[in-house]
Every structure is written in C-alpha cells, then in structure tokens.
N, C-alpha and C positions, 0 to 999 in steps of 0.2 A: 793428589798432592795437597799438602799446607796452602796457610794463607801464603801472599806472595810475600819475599822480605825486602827491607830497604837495603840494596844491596851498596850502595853509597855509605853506609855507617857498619856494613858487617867487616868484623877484625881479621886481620890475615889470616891469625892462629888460632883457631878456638880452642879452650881447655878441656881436656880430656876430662871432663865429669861429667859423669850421665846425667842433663838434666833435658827438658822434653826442646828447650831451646835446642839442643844439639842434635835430637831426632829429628826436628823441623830444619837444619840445617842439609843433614843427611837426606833425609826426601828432596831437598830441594836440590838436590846433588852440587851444594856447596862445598862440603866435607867429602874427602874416602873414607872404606872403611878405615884406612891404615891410618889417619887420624884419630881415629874413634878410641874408646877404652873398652877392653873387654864386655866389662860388665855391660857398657851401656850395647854392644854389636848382643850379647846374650838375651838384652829383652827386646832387641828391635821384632821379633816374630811376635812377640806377644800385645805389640803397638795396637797390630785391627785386630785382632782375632783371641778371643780368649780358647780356653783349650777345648772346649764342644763344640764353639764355633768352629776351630779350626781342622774336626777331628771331619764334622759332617761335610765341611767345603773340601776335604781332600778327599773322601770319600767319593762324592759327584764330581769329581774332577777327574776323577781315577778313573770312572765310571766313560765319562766321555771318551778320555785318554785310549781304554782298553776295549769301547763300542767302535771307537772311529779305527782304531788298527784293523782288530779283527772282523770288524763287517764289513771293509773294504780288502780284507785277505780274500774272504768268501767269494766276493763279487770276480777275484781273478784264479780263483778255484773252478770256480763254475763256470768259467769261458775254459779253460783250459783243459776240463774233464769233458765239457760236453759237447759234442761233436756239431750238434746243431746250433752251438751259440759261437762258431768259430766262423765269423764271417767278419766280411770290414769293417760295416760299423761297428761293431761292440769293440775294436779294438781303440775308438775314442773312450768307449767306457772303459776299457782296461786301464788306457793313461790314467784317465778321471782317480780313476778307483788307488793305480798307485801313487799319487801324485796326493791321496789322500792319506791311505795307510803310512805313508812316511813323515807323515804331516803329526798322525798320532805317535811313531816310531822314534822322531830325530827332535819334534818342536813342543809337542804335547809335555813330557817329562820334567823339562828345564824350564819351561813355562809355570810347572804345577810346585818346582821350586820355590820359585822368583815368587809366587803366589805367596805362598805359606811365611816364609822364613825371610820376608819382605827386607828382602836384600839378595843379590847376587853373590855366590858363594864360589865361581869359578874363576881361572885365571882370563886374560885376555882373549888368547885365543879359542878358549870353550864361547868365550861370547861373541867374538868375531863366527865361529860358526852354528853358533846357534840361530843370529840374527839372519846371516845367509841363507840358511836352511828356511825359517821362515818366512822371507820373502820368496824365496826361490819356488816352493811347496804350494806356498796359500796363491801365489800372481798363477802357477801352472792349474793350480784349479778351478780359478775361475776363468782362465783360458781356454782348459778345456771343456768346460760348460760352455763358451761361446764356440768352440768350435761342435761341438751338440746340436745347438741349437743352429746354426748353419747348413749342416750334414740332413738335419729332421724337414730344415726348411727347403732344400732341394729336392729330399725325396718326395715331397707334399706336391711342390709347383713344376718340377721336372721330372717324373719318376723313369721315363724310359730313356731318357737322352740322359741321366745322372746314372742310373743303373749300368748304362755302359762304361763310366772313366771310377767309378766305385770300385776301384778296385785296392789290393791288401796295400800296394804301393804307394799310392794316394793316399791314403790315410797315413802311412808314415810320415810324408812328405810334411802333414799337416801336422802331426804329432810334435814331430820334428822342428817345426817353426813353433809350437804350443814351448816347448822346452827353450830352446833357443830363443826367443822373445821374454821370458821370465828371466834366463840367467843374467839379460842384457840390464836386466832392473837390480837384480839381484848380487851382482857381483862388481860393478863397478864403484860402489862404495868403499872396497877393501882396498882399492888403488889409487886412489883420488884423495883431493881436498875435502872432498862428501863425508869422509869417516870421522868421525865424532871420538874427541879424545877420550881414551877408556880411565875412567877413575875409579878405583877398587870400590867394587859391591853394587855397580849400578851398569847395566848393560840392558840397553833401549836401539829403537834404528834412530837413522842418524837425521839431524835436526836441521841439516844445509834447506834453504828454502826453494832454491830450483830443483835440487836432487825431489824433494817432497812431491813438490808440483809436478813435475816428470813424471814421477813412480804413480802415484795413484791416479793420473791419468788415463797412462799405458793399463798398469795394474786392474781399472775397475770401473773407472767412466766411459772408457770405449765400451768396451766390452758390453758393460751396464747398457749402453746406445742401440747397440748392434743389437743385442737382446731383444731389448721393448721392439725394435723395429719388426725383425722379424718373426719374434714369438705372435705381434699383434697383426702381421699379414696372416698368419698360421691362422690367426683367433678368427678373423674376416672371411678367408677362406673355410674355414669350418661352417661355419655360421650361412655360408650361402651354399652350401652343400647340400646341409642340413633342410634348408629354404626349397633347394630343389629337389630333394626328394622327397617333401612332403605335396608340394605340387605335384608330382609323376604320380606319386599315391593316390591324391582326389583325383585325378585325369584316369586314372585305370579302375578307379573304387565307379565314377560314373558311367564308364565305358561299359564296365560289366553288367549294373545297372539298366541301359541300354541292349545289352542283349538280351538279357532276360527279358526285358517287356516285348522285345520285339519276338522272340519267341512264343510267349503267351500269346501274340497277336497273330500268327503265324498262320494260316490254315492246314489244317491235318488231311491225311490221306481219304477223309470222310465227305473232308467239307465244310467241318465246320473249324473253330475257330479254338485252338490251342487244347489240345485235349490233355485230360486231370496228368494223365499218368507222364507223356512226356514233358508237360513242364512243369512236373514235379523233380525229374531229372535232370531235365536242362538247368532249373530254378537250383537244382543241388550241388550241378555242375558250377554254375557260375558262382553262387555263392562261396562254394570252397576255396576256385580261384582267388576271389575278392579276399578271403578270409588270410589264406597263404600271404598276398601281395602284401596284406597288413602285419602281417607278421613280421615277414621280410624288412618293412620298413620300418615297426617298432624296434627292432633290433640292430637298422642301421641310424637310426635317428640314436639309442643306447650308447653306442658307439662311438658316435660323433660327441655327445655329449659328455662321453669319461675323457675322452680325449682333451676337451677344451679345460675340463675340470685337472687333469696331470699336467696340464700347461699353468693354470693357473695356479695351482702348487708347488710348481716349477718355479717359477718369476718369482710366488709370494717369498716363499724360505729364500731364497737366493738375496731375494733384496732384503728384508726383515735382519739377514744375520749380517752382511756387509754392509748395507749403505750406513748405519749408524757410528762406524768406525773411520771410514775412509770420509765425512762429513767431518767428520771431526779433528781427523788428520788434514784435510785442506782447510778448513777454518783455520786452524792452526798453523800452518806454515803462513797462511797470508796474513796473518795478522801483525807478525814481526814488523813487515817492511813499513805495513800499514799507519801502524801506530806509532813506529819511529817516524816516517816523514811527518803523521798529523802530530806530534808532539815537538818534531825536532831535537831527535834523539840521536846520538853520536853510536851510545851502545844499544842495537832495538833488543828489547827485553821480549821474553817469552810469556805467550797465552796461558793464564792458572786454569789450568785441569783436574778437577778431582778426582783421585786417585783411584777410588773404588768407582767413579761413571766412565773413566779409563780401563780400567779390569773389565766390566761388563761388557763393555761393546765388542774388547780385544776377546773375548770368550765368548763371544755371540759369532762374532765372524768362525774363531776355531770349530764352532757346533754346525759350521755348514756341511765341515767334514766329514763330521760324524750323521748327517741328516743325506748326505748325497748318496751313500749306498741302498739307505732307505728308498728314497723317489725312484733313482733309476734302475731300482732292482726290481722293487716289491710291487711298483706299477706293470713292472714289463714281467707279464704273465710264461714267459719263455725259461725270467730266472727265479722263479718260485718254488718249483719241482724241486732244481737241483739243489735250493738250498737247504732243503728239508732232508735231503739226502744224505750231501753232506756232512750236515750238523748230525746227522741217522751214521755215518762213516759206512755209507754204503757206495764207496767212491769207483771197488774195483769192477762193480757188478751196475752202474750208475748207468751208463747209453739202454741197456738192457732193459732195466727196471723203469726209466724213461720210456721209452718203446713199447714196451705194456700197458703203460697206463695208456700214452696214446691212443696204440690202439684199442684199448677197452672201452675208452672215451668214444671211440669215432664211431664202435659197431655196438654201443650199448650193452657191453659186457663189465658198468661199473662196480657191481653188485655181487660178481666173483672173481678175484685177483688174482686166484691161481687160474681160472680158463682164460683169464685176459693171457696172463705172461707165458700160459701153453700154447694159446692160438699164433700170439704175436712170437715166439719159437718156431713154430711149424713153420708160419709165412716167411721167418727169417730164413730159415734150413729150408722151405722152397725154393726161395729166391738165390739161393747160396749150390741149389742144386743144377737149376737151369744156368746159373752163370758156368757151372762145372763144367757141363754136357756142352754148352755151345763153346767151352773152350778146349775142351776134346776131340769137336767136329773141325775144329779150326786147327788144331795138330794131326788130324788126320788127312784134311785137306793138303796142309802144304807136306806133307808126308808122301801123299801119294803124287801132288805135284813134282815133289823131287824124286820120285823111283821114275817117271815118266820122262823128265829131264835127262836122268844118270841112263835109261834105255836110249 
C-alpha cells in the first residue's frame, strides 16, 4: 500500500482526473472504482509493473498456478490407479492433495488477476467467493498437514495398538473434522458483522479484529504448535533409535570379536592350540557375520537419518512459506485496538502495509501448495514409480508394470525388463492358477457334500 493519508482533510468527492493522488486514493481503498475515470481505472495495471515486468510475473505465476493444480491431480491419480497406495493413510494425503489442487483451480486464477491488473475486476459476489474459497482451501491444508503429522506420529510411538483403529473410517472421521473446522473460519464472515463492506475494484478478507485473531489462530498457530510438538518427539525419538542401534552394533561387532579369539584359543583335536585351517574358517565365519551386522546397521542408521532430514523439510517449507503471512496478519489486526487506546483514538486507523511485502508473503503461503505434492510424494518412495507412469500414460497396464519392476528389484532381474515383467506374469498366472484349483476343489467338495445330503 501508499504512504498512509490524513484521513481528517480527505474530501468526500474526489474528481475524477487521473492524477497519482487518486491512485493513492484507490490503493488505499478510499475511492471505488466507480469513482474513478476511465482513463485513470486503464493505467491502474501499469502502476507496479511495466509491460516485461508484468509479462514474466504472470508467467511465474502461471507457472505455480498450473504446477500446484496439476501435481496435486497426480498425487490422487496415483492413489486411485495404484492398488498398493490405497490404504488409510494416504487418504489424509488424498484430502492434502485436494484441498491443494483446488487451491490452484478456484483461488490461484483471481489471485493472478488481482495481481497483474492491480484492481479487482469482478462483481461482489465473485469476491465474496473467491475470499471463501481461499480461506476455506489454504486453513484445510494446513490442517491436513496437522492431521499428517498426527497420523505419522502415532504410527512412530504406537504402531500396533494404532494399526488396529487405522482404519478407512477413521480417517474420514478426521478428514471430516479437517473440512469442517476450515469451513467454521471460512464462512461465517459472509453472515456476520465480520464481512467487510465491498467497494468496487477492491476485494481482500475481512479486516473485523476478533474475526482476524480467531482465524489465524484456529488457521495456523495451533496447528503450527501441534506440529513443532510432535514432529520434535518424532525428531527425539529417531535420534535415540538411531543411539541404540549403534550401541547393538558395537555390542555384536565386540561379541564376534570375542569369538574369534576364543576360537584361535581353543585346542584342536591334536592338542594343540587353534589350528591354521580352522580358524581360518571360524576367523571367516565370524568376520562375515560382523561384516553383514554392519551393513545391516549402516542401512538402518541411512534410514533413520532421511527420515529426520524429510521431517526437516517438512516443518522447514511449511513454516518458511506461512509463518511470514499469518505474522503479519496478527500484527496487524492488533495493532488497531492497540494504537487507538495508546493514542486515544475514537476511529483506530489501520497498520501501513506495503503492498508488494503483502503480495510476497500472500504468494509464499500459495507456494506451500504447490511445494506439498513435492515433500509428500517424491519423498514417499511408493509414489515415485507411479508417477513416472502416469506422466509415461501407462495408466491401464500401471499395477502390472508396477509389479515387475518390483519384482525385478527384489530377485535382481533389474538389468532385463522383459524377464522381469515375464517372471512377474508367470508368478501372477501361478498364483492366479492355484487360487483356481483350490476353488474348484471347494465346489467339488460341497458338490459332493450335497449329492451325499440329497442320498
């Protein structure tokens, strides 16, 4: 936004002559447009942005706009084609994932407007539903990123007693409050004292100061709380995982140790004392073990360590693109009451925001959207295959070609793709044959149970 004005000396009527006073008027949503004069509503676009500027900022906006749709299309393509990704959890990433691509679908578009052509060009109620959609969209995905992080954190610290009530319906349940908790932020503005009189060309949320404090509470500080809490048990718990199976490792790496020498020490069926040849085998034997044990343990110490690193990935982008926004939106709502009672003010005046460090932050938060199919797809090694597939439109033949690689992967057949996807055929059409046969012996059975009956 402009400098602030002395709203004490601004005239009822301004005249409709384009001069940057009445721009500055307009930004400061003293004027509507239907004040304005043509000419001066024709160059309001060209205010920030000259025409290369504005050519490459809609480009990258596009960009987001058509990344954040269509990589969260993917993400519920790939649960939806792939047999193995159809389980409870991923149906918190499915909300995630819609609750994103709608975000690029319904909020993305009228944002990239309002952007460029710095004015609002639709009626009332396009911006009554634009704002709705916005909050409604952006509060549900960071909700259901808390409810993620909730879900990850029980399967960590309860995995057998959680594994039982994991079930499809429980996740709705929680879906279901994920939704129902955003619309509670998100819609009672349009019925209330909350909603912010519309003045042609300017459509923002709404500026009531308990509405604010409410919303971005609900919206983003819980959530935010909940998070650090228990993303940071997660981190604790890893970290002493990690602790104790590097302990099991020395305690097994010296144990071995220990057998070997007491082997060399051994006496032989001679008499004498550890002969060349068998503890050279023992010596091979024990070593190999020790060798395996380390392996074993470098690859679960690997493990553990991606692990902490896709949490910390997780927290960094989540916080990085919301807290600079929702900071600035409760700065701002407190400040009203703030500096009216410290001044003794009848009308509390509004905190100056600069317009374009308002754009960034509000487009920082939008890039969570488009950043969240990234972390929780391209980490999670289950949705990687398919979406190579996919984008390959190898959708109808997809479990199949899945299944091949798997099993090529498992029996070291990566190196020829046609005996992968022939072996993994056979073993399907084995498995597809014995289910046959024991269900032919099971109609034969009660077959001849009922000829036995009917005698």
């Amino acid at each position: 936004m402009s400098a602030p004005l002395d709203w004490e000396k601004l005239p009822p009527n301004v005249p409709c002559n384009c001069t940057s006073f009445e721009i500055t008027l307009f930004k400061q949503e003293a004027i509507s447009l239907g004040n304005m004069s043509q000419q001066c509503i024709d160059l309001l676009p060209s205010c920030n942005y000259n025409l290369g500027s504005k050519v490459l900022l809609g480009f990258i906006l596009s960009i987001i706009a058509c990344g954040t749709f269509f990589g969260n299309v993917l993400v519920v393509m790939a649960v939806a084609l792939v047999k193995k990704l159809q389980n409870p959890s991923n149906l918190l990433i499915v909300s995630l994932a819609c609750s994103d691509l709608l975000v690029g679908l319904l909020v993305l578009p009228f944002a990239i407007i309002y952007q460029l052509m710095n004015y609002f060009p639709f009626p009332e109620e396009i911006c009554n539903f634009w704002t709705s959609c916005d909050v409604l969209l952006c509060t549900s995905s960071i909700l259901n990123l808390c409810a993620i992080s909730i879900d990850r954190y029980l399967v960590i610290t309860k995995p057998f007693e959680y594994a039982v009530k994991r079930t499809p319906v429980r996740m709705g349940l929680m879906i279901a409050a994920v939704w129902l908790l955003s619309a509670c932020i998100s819609i009672p503005p349009l019925f209330s004292s909350w909603k912010n009189k519309f003045s042609e060309g300017h459509c923002g949320y709404p500026t009531n100061t308990e509405y604010q404090v409410y919303a971005v509470f609900v919206a983003f500080y819980l959530p935010l709380i909940i998070m650090l809490v228990l993303y940071g048990n997660i981190f604790k718990l890893a970290r002493k995982m990690a602790k104790a199976d590097e302990k099991q490792k020395v305690v097994h790496l010296r144990q071995e140790d220990k057998n070997l020498i007491d082997e060399q020490l051994a006496p032989n069926n001679n008499g004498g004392v550890g002969g060349a040849r068998p503890s050279v085998q023992s010596g091979g034997t024990s070593r190999s073990g020790g060798a395996n044990s380390a392996v074993a343990a470098k690859k679960k110490s690997s493990s553990d360590t991606k692990a902490i690193k896709t949490l910390g990935v997780i927290m960094g982008c989540f916080t990085l693109c919301w807290l600079p926004f929702f900071i600035m939106q409760l700065v701002g709502a407190l400040y009203k009451p703030i500096h009216a009672a410290v001044n003794k003010l009848d009308v509390p005046e509004p905190m100056y925001i600069n317009e374009h460090m308002f754009a960034i932050f509000l487009w920082l938060g939008y890039v969570n959207s488009f950043l969240n199919p990234i972390i929780y797809a391209k980490f999670n090694r289950d949705f990687r295959m398919p979406f190579k597939h996919i984008l390959l439109c190898h959708c109808r033949s997809i479990n199949n070609r899945l299944r091949a690689e798997q099993y090529a992967e498992q029996y070291g057949l990566t190196g020829n793709s046609r005996k992968a996807s022939s072996a993994a055929t056979s073993a399907g059409r084995l498995q597809r044959r014995r289910s046959s046969d024991a269900n032919a012996r099971r109609a034969r059975h009660n077959l001849d149970n009922g000829a036995e009956h009917a005698m």
